[in-house]
DOKOL-185657 format. One record per residue: x negated, y negated, z of N, C-alpha, C in turn. Coordinates in steps of 0.1 Angstrom, whole numbers, padded with zeros to 4 digits, always signed. Each point is the difference from the previous one (the first is absolute). Example, Ala and Ser with C-alpha at 12.3 -4.5 7.8 and 13.67 -1.06 7.14 Angstrom:
<sites>
-0132+0057+0078+0009-0012+0000-0009-0012+0000+0004-0011-0007-0009-0011+0000+0008-0011+0008
</sites>
This chain:
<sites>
-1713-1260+1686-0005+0001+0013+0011+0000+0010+0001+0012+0009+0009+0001+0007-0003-0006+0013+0012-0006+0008-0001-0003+0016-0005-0013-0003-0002-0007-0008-0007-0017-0005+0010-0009+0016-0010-0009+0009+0010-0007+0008-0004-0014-0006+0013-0006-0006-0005-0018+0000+0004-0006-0011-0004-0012+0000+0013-0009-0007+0001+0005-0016+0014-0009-0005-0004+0006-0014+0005-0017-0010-0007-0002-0008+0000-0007-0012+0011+0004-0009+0007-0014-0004+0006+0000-0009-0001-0014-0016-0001+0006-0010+0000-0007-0010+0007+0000-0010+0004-0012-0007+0005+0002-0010-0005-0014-0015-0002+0009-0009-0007-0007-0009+0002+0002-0017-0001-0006-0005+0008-0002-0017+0012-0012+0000+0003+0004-0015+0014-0006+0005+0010+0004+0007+0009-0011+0004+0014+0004+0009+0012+0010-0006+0006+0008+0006+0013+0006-0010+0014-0006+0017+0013+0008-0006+0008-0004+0009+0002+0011+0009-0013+0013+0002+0003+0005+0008-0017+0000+0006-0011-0004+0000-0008+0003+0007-0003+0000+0014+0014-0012+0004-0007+0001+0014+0014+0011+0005+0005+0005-0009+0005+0013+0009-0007+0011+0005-0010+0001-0008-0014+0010+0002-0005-0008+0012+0000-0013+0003-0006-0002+0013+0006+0000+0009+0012-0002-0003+0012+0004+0017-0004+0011-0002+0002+0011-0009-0005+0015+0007-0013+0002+0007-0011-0003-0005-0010-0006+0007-0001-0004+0017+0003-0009-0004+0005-0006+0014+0007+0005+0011+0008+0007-0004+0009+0006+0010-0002+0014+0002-0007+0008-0007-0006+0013+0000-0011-0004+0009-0008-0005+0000-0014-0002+0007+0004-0007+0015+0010-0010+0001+0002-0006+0011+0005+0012+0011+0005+0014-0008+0009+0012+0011-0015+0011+0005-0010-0004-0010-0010+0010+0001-0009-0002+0012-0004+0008+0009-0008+0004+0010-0015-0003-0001-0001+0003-0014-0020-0002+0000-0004-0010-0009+0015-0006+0001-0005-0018-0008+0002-0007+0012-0010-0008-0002-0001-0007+0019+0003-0016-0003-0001-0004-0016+0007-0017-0005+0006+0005-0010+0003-0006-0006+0008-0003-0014-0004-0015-0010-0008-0002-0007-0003-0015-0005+0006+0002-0017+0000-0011-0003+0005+0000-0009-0009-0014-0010-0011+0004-0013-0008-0009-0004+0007-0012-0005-0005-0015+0003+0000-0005-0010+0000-0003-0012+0005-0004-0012-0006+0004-0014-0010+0012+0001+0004+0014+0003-0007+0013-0004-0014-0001+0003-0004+0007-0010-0020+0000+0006-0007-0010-0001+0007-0014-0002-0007-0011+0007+0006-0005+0015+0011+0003+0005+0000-0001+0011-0007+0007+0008-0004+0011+0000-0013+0009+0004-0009-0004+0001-0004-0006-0010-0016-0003-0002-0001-0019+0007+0012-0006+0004+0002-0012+0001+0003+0004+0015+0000+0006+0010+0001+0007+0009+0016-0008+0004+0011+0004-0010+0018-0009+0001+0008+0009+0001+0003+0008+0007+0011+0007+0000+0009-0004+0014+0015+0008-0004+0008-0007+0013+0003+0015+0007+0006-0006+0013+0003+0016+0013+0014+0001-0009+0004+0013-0004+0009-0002+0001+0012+0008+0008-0003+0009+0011+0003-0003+0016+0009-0010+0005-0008-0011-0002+0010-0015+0000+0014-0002-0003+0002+0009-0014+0011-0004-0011+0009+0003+0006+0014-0008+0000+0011+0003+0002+0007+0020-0013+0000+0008+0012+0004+0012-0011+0009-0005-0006+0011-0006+0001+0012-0004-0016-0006-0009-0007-0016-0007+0001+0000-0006-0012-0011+0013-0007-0005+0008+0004-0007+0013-0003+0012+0004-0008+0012+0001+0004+0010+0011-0008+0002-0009-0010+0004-0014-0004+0001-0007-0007-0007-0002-0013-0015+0008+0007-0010+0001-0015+0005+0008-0012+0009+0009+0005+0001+0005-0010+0009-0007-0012+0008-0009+0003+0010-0005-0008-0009-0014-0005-0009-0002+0005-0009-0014-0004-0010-0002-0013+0003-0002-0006-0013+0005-0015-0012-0013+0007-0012+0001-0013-0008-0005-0003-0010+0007+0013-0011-0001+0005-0012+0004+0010-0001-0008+0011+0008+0002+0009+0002-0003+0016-0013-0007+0004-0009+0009+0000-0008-0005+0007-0016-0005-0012+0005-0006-0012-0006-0004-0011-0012+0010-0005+0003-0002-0015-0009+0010-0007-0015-0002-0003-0004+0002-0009-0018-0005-0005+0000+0009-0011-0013-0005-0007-0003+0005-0015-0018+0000+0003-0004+0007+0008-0014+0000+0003-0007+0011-0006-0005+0001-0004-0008+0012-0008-0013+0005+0011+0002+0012+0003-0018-0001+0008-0006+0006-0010-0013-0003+0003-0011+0008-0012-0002+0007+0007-0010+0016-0009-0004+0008+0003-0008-0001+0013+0001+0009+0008-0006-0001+0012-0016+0001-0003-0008+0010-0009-0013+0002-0003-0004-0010-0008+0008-0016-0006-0003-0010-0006-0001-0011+0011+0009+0001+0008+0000-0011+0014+0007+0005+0007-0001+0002+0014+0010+0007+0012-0001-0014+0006-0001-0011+0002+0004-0010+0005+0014-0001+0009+0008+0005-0009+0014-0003+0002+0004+0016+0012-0006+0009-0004+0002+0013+0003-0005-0004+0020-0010-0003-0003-0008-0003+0014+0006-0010+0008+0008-0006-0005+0010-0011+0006+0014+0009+0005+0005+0005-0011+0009+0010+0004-0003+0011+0013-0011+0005+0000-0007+0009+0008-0001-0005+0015-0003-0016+0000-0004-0009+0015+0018+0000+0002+0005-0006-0008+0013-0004+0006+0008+0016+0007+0002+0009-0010+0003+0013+0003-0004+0003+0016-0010-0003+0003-0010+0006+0011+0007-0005+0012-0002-0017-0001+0003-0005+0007+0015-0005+0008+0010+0005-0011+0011+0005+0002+0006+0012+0003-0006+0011-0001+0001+0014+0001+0009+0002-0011-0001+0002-0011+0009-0003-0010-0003+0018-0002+0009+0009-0001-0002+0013+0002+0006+0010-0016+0012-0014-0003+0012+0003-0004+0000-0008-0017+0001-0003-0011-0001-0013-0010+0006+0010-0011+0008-0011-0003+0015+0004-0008+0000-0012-0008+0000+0004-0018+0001-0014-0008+0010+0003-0008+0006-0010-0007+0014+0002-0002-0005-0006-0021+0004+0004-0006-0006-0007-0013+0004+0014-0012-0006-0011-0014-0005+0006-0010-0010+0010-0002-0004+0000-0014-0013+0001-0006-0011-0005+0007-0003-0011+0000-0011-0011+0007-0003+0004+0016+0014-0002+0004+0001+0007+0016-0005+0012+0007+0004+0010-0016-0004+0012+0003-0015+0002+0004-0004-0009-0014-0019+0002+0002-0006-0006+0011+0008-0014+0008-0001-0004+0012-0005+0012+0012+0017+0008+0000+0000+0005+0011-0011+0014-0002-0002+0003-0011-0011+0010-0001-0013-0004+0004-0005-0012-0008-0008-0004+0004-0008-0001+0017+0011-0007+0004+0003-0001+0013-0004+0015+0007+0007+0010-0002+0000+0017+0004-0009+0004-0003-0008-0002-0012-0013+0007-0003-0013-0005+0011+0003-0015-0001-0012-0007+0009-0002+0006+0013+0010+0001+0003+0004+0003+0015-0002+0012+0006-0001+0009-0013-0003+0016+0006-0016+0001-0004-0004-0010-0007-0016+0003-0001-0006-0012+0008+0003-0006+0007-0005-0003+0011+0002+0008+0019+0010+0012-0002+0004+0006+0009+0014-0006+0009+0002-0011-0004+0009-0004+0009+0019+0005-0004+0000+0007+0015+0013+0006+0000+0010-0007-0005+0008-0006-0008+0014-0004-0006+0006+0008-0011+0013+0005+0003+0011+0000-0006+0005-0008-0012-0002-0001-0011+0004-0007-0011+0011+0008-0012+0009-0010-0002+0012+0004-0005+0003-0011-0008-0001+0003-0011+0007-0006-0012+0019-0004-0005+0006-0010+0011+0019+0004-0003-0004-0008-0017+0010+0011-0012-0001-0005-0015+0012-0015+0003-0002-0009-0013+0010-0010-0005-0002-0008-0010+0010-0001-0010-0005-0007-0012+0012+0003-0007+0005-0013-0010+0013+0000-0001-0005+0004-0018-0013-0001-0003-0003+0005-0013+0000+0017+0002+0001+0010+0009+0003+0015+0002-0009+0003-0008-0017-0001-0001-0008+0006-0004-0007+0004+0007+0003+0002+0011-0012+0008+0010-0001+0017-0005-0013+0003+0002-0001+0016-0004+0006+0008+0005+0005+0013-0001+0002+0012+0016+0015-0004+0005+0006-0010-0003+0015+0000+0008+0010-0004-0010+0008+0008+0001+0013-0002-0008+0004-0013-0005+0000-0005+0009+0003-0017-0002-0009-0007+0015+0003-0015+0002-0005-0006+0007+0010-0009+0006-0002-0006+0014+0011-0007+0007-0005-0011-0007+0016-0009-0004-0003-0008-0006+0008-0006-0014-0003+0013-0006+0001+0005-0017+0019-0005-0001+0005+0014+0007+0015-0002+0003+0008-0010+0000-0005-0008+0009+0009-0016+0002-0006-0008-0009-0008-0004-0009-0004-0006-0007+0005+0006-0018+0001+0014+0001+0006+0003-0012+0017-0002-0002+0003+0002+0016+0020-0005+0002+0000-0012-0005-0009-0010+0002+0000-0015+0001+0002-0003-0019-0011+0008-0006+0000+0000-0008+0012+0002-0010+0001+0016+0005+0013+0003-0010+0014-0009+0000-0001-0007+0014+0013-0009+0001+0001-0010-0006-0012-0007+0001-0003-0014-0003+0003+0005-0016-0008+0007-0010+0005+0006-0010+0014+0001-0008+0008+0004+0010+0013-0001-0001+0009-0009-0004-0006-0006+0014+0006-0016-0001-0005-0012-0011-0011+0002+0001-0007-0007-0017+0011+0005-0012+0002+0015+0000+0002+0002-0013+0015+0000-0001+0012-0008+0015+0012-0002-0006-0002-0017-0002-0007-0004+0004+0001-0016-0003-0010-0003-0013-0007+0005-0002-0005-0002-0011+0009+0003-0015+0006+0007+0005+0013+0004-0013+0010-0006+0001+0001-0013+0005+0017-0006+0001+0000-0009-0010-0012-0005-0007+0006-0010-0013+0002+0008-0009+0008-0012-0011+0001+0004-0014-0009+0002-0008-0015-0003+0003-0012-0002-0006-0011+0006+0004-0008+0005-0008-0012+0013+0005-0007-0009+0009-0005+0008+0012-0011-0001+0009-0011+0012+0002-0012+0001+0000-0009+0007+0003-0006-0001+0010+0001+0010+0012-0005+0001+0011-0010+0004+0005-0010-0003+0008-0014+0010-0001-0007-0004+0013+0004+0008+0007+0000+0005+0016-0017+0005-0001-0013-0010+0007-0013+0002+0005+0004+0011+0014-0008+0009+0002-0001+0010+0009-0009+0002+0004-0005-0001+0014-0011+0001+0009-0005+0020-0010-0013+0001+0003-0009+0013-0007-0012-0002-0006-0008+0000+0001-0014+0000-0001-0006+0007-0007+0000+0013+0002-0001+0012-0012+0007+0013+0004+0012-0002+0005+0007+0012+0005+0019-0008+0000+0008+0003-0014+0011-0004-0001+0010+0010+0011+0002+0000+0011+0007+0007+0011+0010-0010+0001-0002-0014+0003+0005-0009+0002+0012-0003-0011-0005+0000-0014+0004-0007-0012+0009+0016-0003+0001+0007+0003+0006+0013-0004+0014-0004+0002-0003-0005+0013+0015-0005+0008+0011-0005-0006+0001-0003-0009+0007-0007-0009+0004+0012-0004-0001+0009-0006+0007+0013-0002+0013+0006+0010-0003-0010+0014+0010+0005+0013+0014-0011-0005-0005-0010-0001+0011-0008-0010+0008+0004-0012-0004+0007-0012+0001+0008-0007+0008+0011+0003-0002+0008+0008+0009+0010+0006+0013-0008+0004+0003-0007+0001+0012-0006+0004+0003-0009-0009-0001+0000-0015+0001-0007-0010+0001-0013-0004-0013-0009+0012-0002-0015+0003-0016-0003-0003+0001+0012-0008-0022-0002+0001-0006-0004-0010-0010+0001-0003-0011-0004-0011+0004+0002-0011-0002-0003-0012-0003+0010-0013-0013-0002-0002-0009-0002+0001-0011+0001-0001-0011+0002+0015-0009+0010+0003-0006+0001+0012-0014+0002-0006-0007-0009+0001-0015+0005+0003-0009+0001+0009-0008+0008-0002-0008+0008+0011-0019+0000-0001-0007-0001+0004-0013-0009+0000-0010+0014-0002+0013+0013+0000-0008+0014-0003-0007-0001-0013+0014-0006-0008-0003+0001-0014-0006-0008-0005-0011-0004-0012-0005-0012-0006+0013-0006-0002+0004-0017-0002+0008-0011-0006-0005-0002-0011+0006-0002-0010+0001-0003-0013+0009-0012-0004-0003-0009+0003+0009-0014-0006+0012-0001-0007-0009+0005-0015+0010+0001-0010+0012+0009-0001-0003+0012+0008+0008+0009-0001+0008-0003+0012-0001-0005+0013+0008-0009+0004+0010-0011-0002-0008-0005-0011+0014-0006-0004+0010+0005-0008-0006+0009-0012+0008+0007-0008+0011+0006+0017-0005+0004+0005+0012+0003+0007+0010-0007+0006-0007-0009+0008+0008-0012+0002+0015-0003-0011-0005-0004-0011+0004+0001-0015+0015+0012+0001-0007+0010+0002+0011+0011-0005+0008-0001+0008+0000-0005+0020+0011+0001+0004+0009-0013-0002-0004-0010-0001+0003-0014-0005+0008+0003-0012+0000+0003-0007+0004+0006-0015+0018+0012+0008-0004+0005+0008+0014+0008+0004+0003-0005+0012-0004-0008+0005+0008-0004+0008+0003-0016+0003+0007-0004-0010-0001-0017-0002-0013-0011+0005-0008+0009+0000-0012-0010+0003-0007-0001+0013+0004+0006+0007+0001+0004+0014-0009+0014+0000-0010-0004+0013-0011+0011+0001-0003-0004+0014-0002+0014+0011-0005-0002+0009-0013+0008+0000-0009+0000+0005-0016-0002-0003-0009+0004+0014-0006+0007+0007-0003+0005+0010-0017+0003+0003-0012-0009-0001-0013+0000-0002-0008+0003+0010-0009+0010+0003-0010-0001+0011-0007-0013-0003-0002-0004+0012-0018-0013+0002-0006+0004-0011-0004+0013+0006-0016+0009-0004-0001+0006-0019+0011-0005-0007-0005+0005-0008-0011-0002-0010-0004+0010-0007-0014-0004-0007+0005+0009-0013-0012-0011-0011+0002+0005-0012-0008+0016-0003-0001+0001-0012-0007+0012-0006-0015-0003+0006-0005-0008+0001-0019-0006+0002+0002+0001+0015+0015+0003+0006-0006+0003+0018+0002-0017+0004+0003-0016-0005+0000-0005+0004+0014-0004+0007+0003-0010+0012+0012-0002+0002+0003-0012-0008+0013+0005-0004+0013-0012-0009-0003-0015+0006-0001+0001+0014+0002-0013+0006-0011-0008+0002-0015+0008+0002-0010-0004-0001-0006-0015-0002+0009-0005-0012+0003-0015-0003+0002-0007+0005+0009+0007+0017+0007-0013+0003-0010+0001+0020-0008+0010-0006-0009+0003+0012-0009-0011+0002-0002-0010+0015-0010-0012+0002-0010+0011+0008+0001+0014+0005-0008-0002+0016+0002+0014+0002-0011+0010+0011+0002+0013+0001+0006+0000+0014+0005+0007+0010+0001+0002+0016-0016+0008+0002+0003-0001+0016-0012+0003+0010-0006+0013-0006+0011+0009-0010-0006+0014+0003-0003+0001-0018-0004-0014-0009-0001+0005-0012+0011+0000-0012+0007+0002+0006+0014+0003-0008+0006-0015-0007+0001+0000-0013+0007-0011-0005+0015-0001+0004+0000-0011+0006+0017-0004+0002+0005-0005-0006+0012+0007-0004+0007+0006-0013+0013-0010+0006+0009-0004-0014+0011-0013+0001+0002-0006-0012+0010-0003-0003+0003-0004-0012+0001+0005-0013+0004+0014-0001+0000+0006-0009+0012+0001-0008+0013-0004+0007+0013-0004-0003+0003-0009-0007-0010-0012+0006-0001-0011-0010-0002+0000-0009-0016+0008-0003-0007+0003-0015+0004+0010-0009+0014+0011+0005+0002+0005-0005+0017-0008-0008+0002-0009+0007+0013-0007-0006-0002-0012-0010-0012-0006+0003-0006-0006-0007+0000+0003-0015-0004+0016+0000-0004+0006-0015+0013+0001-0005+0013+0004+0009+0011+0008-0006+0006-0014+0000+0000-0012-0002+0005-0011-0002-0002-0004-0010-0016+0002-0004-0007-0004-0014+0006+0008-0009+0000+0011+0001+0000+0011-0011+0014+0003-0004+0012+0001+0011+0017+0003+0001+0005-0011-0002-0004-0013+0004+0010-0010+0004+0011+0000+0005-0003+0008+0007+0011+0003+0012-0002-0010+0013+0014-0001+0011-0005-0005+0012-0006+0009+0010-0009-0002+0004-0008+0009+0008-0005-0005+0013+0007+0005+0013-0002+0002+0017-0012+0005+0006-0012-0007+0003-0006+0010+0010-0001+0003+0012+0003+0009+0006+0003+0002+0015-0011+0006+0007-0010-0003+0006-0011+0004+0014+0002+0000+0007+0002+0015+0008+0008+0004+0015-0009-0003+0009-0017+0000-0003-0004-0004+0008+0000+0009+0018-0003-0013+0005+0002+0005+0015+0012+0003+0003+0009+0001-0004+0013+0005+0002+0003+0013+0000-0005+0008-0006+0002+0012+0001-0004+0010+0009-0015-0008+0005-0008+0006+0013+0010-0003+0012+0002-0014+0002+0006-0005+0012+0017+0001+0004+0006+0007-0012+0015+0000+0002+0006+0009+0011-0002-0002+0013+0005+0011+0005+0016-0001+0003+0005-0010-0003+0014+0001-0002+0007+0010-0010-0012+0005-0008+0010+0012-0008-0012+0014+0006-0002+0000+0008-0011+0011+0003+0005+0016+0003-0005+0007-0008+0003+0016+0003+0001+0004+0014+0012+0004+0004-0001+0001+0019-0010+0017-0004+0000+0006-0011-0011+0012+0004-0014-0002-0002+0000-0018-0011-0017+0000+0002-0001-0007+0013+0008-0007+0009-0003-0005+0018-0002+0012+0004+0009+0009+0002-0001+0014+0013-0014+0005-0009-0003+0007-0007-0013+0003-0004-0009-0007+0001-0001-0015-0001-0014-0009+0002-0002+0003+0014+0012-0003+0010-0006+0004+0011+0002+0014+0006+0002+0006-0009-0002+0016+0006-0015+0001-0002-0004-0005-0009-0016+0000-0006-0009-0003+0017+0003-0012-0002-0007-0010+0014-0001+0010+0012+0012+0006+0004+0000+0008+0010-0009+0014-0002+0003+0000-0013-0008+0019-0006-0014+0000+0004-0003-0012+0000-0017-0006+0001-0007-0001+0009+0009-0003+0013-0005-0002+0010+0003+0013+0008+0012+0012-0001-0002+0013+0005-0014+0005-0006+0003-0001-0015-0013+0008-0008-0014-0003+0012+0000-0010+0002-0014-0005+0003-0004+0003+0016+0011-0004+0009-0003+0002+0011+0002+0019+0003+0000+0008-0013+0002+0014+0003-0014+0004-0010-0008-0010-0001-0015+0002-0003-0001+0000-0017+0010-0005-0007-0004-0002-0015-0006-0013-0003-0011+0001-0010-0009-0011-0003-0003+0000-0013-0003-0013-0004-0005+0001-0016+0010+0002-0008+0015-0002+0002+0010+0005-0014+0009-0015+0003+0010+0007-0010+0010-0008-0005+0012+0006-0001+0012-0009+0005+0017+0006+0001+0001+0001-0014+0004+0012-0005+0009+0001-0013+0011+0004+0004+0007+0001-0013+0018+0000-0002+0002+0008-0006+0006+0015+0002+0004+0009-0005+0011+0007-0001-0001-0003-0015+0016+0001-0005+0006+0012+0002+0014+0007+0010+0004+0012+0001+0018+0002-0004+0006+0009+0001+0009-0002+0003+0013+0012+0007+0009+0000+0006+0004+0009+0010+0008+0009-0007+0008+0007+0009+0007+0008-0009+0008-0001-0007+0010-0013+0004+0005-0007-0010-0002-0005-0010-0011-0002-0005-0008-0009-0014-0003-0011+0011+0001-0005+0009+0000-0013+0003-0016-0005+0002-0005-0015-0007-0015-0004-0001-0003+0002+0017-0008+0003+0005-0008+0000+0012-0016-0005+0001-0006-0009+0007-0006-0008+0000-0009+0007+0013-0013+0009-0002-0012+0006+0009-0012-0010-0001-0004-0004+0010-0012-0001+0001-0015+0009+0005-0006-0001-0009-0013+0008+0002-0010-0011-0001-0018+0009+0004-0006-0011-0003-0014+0007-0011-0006-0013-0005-0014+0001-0009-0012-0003+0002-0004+0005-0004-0018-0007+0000+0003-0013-0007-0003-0016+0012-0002-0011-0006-0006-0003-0010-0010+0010-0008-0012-0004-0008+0007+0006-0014+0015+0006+0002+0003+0002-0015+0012-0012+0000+0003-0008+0008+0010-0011+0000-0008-0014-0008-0013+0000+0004-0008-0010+0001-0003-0004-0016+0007-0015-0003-0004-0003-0015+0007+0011-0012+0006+0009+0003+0005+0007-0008+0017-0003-0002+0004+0004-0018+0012-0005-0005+0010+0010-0004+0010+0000+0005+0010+0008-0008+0011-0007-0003+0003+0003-0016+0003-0006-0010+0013+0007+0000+0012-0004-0008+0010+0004-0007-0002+0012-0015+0006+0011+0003-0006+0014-0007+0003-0007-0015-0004+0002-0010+0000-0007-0013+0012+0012-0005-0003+0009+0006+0019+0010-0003+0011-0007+0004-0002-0011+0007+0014-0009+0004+0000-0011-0008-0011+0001-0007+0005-0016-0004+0004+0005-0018+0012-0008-0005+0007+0005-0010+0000-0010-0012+0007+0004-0010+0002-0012-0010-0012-0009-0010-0013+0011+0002-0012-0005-0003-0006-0011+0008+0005+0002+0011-0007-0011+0010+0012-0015+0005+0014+0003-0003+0005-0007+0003+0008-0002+0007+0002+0014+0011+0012+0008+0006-0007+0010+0011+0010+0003+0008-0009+0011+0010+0017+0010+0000-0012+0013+0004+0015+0006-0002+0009+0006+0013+0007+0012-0001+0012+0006+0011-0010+0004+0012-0013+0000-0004-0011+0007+0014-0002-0013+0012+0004-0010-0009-0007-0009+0016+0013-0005+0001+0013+0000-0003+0006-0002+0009+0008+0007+0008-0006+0017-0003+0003+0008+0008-0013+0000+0015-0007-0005-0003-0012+0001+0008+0001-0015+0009+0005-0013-0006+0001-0008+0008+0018-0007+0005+0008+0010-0004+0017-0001+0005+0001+0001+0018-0012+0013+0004+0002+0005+0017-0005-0018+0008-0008-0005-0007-0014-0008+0008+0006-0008+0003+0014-0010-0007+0007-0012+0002+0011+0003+0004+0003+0006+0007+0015+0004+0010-0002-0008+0012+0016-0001+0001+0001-0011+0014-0007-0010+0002+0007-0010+0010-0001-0011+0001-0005-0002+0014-0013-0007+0004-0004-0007+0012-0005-0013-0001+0008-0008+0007+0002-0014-0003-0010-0008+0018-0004-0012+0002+0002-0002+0012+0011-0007+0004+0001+0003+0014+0018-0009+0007+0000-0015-0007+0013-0006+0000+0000-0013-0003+0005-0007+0012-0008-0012-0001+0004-0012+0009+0003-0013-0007+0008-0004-0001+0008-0012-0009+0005+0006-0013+0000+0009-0006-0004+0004-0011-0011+0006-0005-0010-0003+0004-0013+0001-0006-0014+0012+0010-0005+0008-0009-0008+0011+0009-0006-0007+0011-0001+0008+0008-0007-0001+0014-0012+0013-0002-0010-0005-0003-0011+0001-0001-0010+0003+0013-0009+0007+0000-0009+0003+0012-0006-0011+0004-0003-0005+0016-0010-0012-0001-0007+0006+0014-0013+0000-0003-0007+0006+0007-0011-0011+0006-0003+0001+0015-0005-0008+0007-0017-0001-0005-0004+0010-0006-0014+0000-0003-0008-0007+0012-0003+0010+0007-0006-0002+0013-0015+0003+0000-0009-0006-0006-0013+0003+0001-0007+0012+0009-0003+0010-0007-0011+0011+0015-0008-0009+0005-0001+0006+0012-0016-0005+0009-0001+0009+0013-0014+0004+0001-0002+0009+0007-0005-0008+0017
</sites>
């Protein structure tokens, strides 16, 4: 809808990565230059600040701590794990959305997320055009698991797979400094899409990586796990580095870790942990070897001290793509990432957009052509595919030593 005058919504929801809220300085700073955005807010915790009528001006904000977002990980203005149901099951929440929208002149709504997010902001865009009411909705992608459908990769993915390969590295010279075998076995954020756990292969290229990588594509097989375990232990004094998605599941479809699962999250999903343990556990019983388990955990999301300066300028090249898209009458899609490159060979990074309804709840997985060694290796395709994504360095300024971080006044709207 073209010529739209009036404020525009911002959200962001899932988990945190260390570049999301660079997608919201783009955001923010694209919309604050635009003519037929008449506010700029920014939700609290996502579509429950909406529905909790909490969002802040953000007009208010000092612009260098706006520029600052980009170098700031985790979700500025806090995330949420809210699931809405179907609108033709309950519009409750929809109709809540709808009053607030109205009553703010909300013209503009921009969600920043996953999978989950995606179905959010569709949801959201569908309701909204079958009740008539004029808004703009735009889906900015993010997710450090790089499963979203339709885009090359996702902001996010990049700094969290650098994080990875490094950390990797450095595991795999300290873990080799005794005279006596150690077995190492690095847990890796992935759910059912090994993108993340691949990463270890970027270590590998520089001959500090894995020997063993698994990927949640393929069924896990225990035994044959260890047999391998076994075979590198066997040539290499005892010494094995070990590289495991969360997500993996046996031949019956179940996850490995399942065991150590107490509880689901908001959206169903079993939260996955401890798979490191249970898998060191066995190679302890069975090798008698000494055996390390390492869970990166939130670290790999939140590291932005080792962050891709090309996944920052692209998260918020995204943020900004969104709000030209939108205020030039695009509605109902999603920023993807499309992979090009110049005349030189050089990677180049376009954004186009999608129909939000093919983003929504849908997975893209690591091609089973990459993954090598009968499931225990990935091969020369993804780290020719993920070498461009982790270039350069964007750090935030330091004061004493230590990052200087965005701190934003969070100034409540009110009309």
């Amino acid at each position: 809808m073209k010529n739209l005058v009036g404020a525009c919504m911002f959200g962001q929801s899932g988990g945190p990565t260390s570049v999301i809220n660079s997608s919201a300085a783009g955001v923010f700073t694209e919309a604050l230059k635009q003519g037929n955005i008449t506010a700029v807010y920014g939700a609290e915790h996502g579509i429950v600040g909406i529905l909790n009528e909490k969002f802040f001006d953000m007009s208010k904000e000092d612009p260098k701590e706006i520029e600052l977002l980009k170098y700031t990980p985790s979700s500025a203005l806090g995330s949420a794990r809210y699931k809405l149901k179907d609108a033709d099951v309950d519009d409750t929440d929809y109709r809540r959305i709808l009053e607030v929208f109205k009553k703010y002149n909300i013209r503009y709504f921009f969600y920043n997320g996953g999978n989950d997010s995606m179905d959010t902001c569709n949801k959201v865009s569908k309701y909204l055009q079958s009740v008539g009411y004029e808004c703009n909705v735009i889906g900015v992608p993010k997710t450090i698991d790089n499963d979203l459908y339709g885009t090359d990769h996702c902001p996010g993915y990049a700094s969290a797979a650098k994080y990875i390969a490094n950390t990797i590295m450095e595991c795999n010279l300290d873990a080799k400094v005794y005279n006596f075998g150690q077995v190492c076995i690095l847990e890796i954020m992935g759910r059912n899409a090994g993108w993340l756990t691949a990463a270890a292969a970027l270590a590998g290229y520089k001959g500090l990586g894995a020997d063993l990588i698994y990927l949640p594509e393929v069924p896990f097989d225990v035994d044959k796990f260890v047999e391998s375990v076994k075979g590198v232990c066997e040539k290499n004094d005892n010494k094995c580095i070990v590289a495991v998605s969360e997500g993996l599941k046996n031949a019956e479809g179940k996850y490995v870790a399942e065991c150590t699962v107490s509880q689901n999250d908001t959206f169903g999903h079993a939260q996955l942990g401890g798979l490191a343990q249970t898998l060191a556990s066995i190679v302890k019983e069975r090798l008698g070897v000494k055996v390390r388990p390492i869970e990166l955990s939130l670290m790999q999301r939140c590291g932005a001290h080792l962050a891709s300066k090309t996944d920052v300028e692209e998260a918020f090249n995204a943020g900004a793509f969104a709000v030209r898209s939108a205020v030039e009458g695009e509605t109902d899609k999603m920023v993807i990432f499309k992979r090009e490159y110049d005349e030189k060979g050089n990677y180049v990074c376009k954004n186009v957009l999608m129909p939000l309804e093919l983003a929504a709840n849908t997975e893209k997985k690591v091609p089973l052509e990459w993954i090598t060694n009968d499931g225990s290796y990935v091969g020369d395709e993804f780290i020719e595919y993920a070498l461009p994504l982790i270039q350069g360095d964007a750090k935030a300024p330091l004061e004493d030593g230590l990052p200087r971080f965005a701190k934003l006044k969070k100034i409540y709207a009110a009309l």
